[in-house]
N, C-alpha and C positions, 0 to 999 in steps of 0.2 A: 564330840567324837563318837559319843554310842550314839546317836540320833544318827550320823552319817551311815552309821556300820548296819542300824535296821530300815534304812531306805526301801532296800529294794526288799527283804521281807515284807515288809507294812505294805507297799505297794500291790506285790501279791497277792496277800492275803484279804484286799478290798479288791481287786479283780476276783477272785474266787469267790467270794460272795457274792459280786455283781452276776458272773455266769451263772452261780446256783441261785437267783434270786430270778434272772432270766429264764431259765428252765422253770419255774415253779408258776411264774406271770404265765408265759407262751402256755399253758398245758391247757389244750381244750377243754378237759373235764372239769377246768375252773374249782378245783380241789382250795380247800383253807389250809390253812398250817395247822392247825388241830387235828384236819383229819390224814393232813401228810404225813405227820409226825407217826399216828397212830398205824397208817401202814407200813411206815420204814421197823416201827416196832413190831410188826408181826412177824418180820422177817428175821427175829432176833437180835435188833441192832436198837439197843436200847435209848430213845430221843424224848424230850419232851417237847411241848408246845412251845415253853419258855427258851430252851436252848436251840430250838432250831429257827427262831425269831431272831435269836443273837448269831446266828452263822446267816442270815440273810438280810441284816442293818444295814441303810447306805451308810453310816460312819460307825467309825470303832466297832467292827465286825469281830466277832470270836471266830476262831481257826478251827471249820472245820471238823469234824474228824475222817476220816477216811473212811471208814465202816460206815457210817452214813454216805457219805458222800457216793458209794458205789448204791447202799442201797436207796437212794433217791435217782439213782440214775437209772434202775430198773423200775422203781415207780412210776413214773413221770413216762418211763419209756424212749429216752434219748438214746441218738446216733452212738456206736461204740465209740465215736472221734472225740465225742463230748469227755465220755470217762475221761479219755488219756489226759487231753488236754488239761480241766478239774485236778486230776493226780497231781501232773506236773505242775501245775501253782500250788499245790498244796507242798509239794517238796523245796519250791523255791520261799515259800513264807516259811518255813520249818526249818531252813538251813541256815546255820551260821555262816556268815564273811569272818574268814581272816587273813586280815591285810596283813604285807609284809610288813618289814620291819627294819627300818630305815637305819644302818651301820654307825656305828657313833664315831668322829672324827679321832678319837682318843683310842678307839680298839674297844671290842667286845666287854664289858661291864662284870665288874672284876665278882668274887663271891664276898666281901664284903660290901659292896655296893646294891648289889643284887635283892630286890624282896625275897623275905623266907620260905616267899612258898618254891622263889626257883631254883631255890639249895635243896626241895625235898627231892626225893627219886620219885619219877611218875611212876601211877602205877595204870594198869591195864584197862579199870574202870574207869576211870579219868581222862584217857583220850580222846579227842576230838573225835567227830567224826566226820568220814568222806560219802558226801551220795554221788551212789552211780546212777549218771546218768543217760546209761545207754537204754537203762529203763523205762526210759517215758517213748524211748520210740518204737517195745513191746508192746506196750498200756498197761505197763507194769507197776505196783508201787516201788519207787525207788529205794534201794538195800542201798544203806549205809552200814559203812566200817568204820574198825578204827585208825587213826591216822598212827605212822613211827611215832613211839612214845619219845625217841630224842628230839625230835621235832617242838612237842612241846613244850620241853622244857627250856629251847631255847628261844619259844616265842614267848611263852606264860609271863616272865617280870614286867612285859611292856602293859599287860593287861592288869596290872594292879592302878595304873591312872585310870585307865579306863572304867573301873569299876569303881571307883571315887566317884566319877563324872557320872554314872548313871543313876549309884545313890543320891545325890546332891539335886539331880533331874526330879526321882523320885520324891525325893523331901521338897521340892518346891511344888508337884501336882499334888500333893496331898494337900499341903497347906490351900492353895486355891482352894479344892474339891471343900475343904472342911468348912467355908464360909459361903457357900449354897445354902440354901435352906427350901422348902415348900415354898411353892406358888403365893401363899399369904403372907411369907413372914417377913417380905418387904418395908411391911411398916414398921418393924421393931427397930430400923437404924441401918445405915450401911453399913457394907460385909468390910471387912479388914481387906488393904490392900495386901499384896504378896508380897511387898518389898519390907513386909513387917518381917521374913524371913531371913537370919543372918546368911541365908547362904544363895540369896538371891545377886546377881548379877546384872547388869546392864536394866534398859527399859521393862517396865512390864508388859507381860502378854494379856491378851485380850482372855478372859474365863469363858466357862463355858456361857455362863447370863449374859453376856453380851450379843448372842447370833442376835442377827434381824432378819424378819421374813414378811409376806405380805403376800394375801391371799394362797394362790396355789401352793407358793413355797414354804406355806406352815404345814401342808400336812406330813403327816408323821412328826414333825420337831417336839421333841419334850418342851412346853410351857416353862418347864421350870428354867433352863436352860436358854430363856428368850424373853427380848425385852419386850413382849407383848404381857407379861404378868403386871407390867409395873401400872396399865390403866386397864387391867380388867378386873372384872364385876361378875357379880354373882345375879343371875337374870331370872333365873327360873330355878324353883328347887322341888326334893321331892319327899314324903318320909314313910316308911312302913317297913315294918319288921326288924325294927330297933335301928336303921339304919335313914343319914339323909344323903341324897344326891343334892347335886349342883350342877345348873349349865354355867359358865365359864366364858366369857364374850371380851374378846380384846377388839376394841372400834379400832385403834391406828394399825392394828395386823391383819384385821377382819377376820378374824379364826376363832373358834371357839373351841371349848372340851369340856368333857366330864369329870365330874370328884366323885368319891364316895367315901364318906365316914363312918364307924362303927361298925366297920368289917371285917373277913379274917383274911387267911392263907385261902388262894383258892377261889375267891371271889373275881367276878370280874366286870369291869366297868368300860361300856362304850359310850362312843361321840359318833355319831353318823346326820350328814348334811341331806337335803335336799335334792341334791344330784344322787347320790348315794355311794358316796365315798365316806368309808366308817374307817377308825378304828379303835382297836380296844390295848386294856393290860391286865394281865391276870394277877392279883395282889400276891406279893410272897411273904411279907410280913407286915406287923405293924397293924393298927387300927383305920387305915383311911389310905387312899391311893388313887391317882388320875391318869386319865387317858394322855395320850398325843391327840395334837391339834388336826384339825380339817378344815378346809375356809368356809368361811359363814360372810355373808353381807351383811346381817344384823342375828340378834339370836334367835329371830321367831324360824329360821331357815336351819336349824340343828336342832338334835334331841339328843338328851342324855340319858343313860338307864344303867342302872347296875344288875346284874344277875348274882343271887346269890344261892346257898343252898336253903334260905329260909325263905326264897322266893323274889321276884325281880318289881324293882320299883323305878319311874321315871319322872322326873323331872317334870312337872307340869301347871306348877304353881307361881303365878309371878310373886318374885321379891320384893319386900316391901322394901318402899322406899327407894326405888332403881331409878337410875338417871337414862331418860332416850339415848338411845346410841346414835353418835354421830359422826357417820362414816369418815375414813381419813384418804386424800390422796392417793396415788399410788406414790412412793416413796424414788427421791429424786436418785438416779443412774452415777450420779456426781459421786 
């Protein structure tokens, strides 16, 4: 029920990314996100490199914020049509659905029947809100109010299932997320299925390690998150200034990526191919951190390199002991 009710939010809000992600590609000036970031922050509108990567993700995009989002639309220099347009998805991923509320054959649900929160009296901060949407055809941001407070109180007891339903949702994506681990830690034993969960229901879902990709379509995919981890190898490595790299070669994905170990907050570690399709991730915590993937035919076509502030080291040493990579099919359509 709560997955139906954020549909059309979540839909949104991967459109609004996709637009601001289109604007940032299309810009002549061929700007980074480092240096976007840093002029959406001159403007007062305070971004970093890390957060405005996560409002430009083709999956699980963060929402946004509006203050950027105007001043990225004066960076970049887009049509005033763009703004509007931008606002209005961002209002539409930002607004709550609430469905009616289907009559009960028995008559309206008596006060001992009723949950306790719909015997409280609402009060004024607790109202839903209405966005107006005459605003998006100003290019306005959309003012929300609040809705009759008797309103909600005689929508609110139907929302106590609901809120069951989406802690129980929550409690099964954690349990997944918690048996990921690093690109290495494959060999210590399979991950716990979900249905170890008592409050799991029907078949299991597919986790995030399961995606499959090949060639083109690894780039950008977190490694960790792809069955290309389970046959790659470490091909080329690097060490200086307390720190080592690693090139990263999956033969059945043909993609490769970077690691880096004994680093901090702040470092940051690329993969860039042969054609010259890179990318990088700037570490936020923890001692070691890897890149997203880019396609490689073999690893001698990718280099890997960490920048830090004690100085940048790359990968350029073969590993001992490496087995020839040997390319895989392209992967059947079936």
């Amino acid at each position: 029920m709560g997955v139906e009710r954020d549909q059309h939010a979540n839909a949104a809000r991967h459109e609004l990314a996709h637009l601001l992600r289109t604007w940032w590609k299309d810009d002549p000036k061929k700007v980074t996100q480092e240096s976007l970031a840093r002029q959406i922050t001159e403007r007062d509108v305070q971004i970093s490199q890390e957060m405005l990567s996560r409002y430009l993700k083709q999956s699980r995009p963060a929402l946004a914020r509006p203050d950027v989002i105007r001043a990225m639309h004066q960076v970049l220099g887009r049509p005033p049509q763009d703004l509007t347009v931008a606002l209005g998805l961002h209002a539409r991923a930002n607004t709550r659905v609430v469905l009616p509320v289907e009559p009960s054959p028995q008559g309206p649900p008596s006060q001992q029947d009723a949950p306790a929160a719909a015997q409280d009296t609402p009060s004024a901060d607790r109202a839903p809100l209405a966005t107006d949407t005459a605003a998006f055809d100003r290019g306005e941001a959309p003012v929300q109010e609040p809705v009759d407070a008797p309103a909600v109180t005689r929508r609110r007891w139907p929302w106590a299932a609901a809120a069951i339903a989406v802690a129980v949702a929550v409690i099964v994506v954690l349990t997944a997320a918690m048996t990921d681990r690093d690109d290495d830690s494959s060999a210590k034993g399979p991950s716990p299925s979900p249905t170890a969960s008592p409050f799991f229901a029907g078949p299991p879902s597919p986790t995030p390690s399961t995606v499959k990709c090949w060639r083109k379509t690894c780039y950008g995919v977190d490694p960790k998150y792809a069955t290309c981890r389970e046959d790659a190898t470490t091909y080329y490595t690097g060490d200086g200034h307390g720190i080592l790299v690693e090139l990263r070669f999956s033969p059945s994905c043909q993609a490769a990526w970077a690691k880096m170990t004994g680093t901090t907050q702040g470092d940051v570690v690329r993969i860039t191919n042969n054609a010259g399709d890179t990318r990088h991730y700037t570490q936020q915590w923890g001692h070691d951190a890897h890149s997203p993937m880019v396609e490689a035919l073999n690893p001698d076509t990718a280099k890997a390199c960490a920048s830090t502030s004690r100085g940048r080291v790359c990968a350029t040493t073969p590993a001992d002991s490496t087995p020839a990579p040997t390319p895989s099919p392209a992967p059947s359509s079936s």
